[in-house]
C-alpha positions as CSV (number, residue, x, y, z in Angstrom):
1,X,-7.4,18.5,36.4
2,X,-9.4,15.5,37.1
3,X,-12.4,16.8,36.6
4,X,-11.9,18.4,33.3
5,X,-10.5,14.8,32.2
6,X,-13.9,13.4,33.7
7,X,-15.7,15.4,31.5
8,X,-14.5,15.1,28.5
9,X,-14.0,11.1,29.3
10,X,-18.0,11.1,29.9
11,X,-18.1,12.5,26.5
12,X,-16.4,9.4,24.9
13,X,-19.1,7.2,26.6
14,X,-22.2,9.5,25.9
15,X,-21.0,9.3,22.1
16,X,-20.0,5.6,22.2
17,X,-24.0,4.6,23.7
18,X,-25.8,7.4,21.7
19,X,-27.9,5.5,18.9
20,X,-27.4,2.2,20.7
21,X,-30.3,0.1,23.5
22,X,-26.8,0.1,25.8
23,X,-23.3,-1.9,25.8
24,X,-21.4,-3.9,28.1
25,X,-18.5,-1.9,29.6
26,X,-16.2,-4.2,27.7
27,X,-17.5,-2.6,24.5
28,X,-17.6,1.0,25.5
29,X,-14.1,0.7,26.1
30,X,-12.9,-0.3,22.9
31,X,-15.9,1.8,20.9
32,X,-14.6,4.7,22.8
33,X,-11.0,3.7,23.2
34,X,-10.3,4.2,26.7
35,X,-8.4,2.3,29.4
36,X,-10.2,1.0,32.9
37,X,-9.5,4.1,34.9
38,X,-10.5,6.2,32.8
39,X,-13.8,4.5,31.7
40,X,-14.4,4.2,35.3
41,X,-14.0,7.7,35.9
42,X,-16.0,8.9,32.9
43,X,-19.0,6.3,34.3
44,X,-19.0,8.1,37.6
45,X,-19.7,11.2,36.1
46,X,-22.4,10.4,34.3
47,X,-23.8,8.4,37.0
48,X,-23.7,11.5,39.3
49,X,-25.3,13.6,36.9
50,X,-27.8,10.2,36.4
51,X,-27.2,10.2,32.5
52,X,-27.0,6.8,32.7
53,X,-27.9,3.6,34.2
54,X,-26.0,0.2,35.1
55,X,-27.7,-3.2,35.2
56,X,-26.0,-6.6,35.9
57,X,-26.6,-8.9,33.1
58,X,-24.9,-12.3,33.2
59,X,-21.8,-10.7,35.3
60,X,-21.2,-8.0,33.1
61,X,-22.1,-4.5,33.6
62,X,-24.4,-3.3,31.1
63,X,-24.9,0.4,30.9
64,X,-27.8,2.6,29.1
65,X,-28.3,6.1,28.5
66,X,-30.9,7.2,30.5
């Protein structure tokens, strides 16, 4: 069940940061619409499947498609 929800979560993301040089977690949330958990499980995924990368910038995470 999870991972089905992961997939389509990573989805969200992918199409939130396509077109863009990255965004702060903060705004793929609300570009996407999607609570903690389930950005944070959606991020996992595509960090597994290294789609993206993180970066700390100023004590926020900033992510990129890779």
């Amino acid at each position: 069940m999870l991972k089905a929800k992961a997939g389509e979560v990573a989805g969200k993301i992918w199409v939130a940061l396509d077109g863009t040089e990255g965004l702060t977690t903060k705004q793929i949330k609300k570009a996407a619409k999607l609570v903690d958990k389930d950005l944070l499980l959606g991020l996992g995924w595509l960090l597994k499947e290294d789609k993206v990368s993180t970066e700390d910038v100023e004590g926020e995470i900033f992510v990129k498609l890779i």
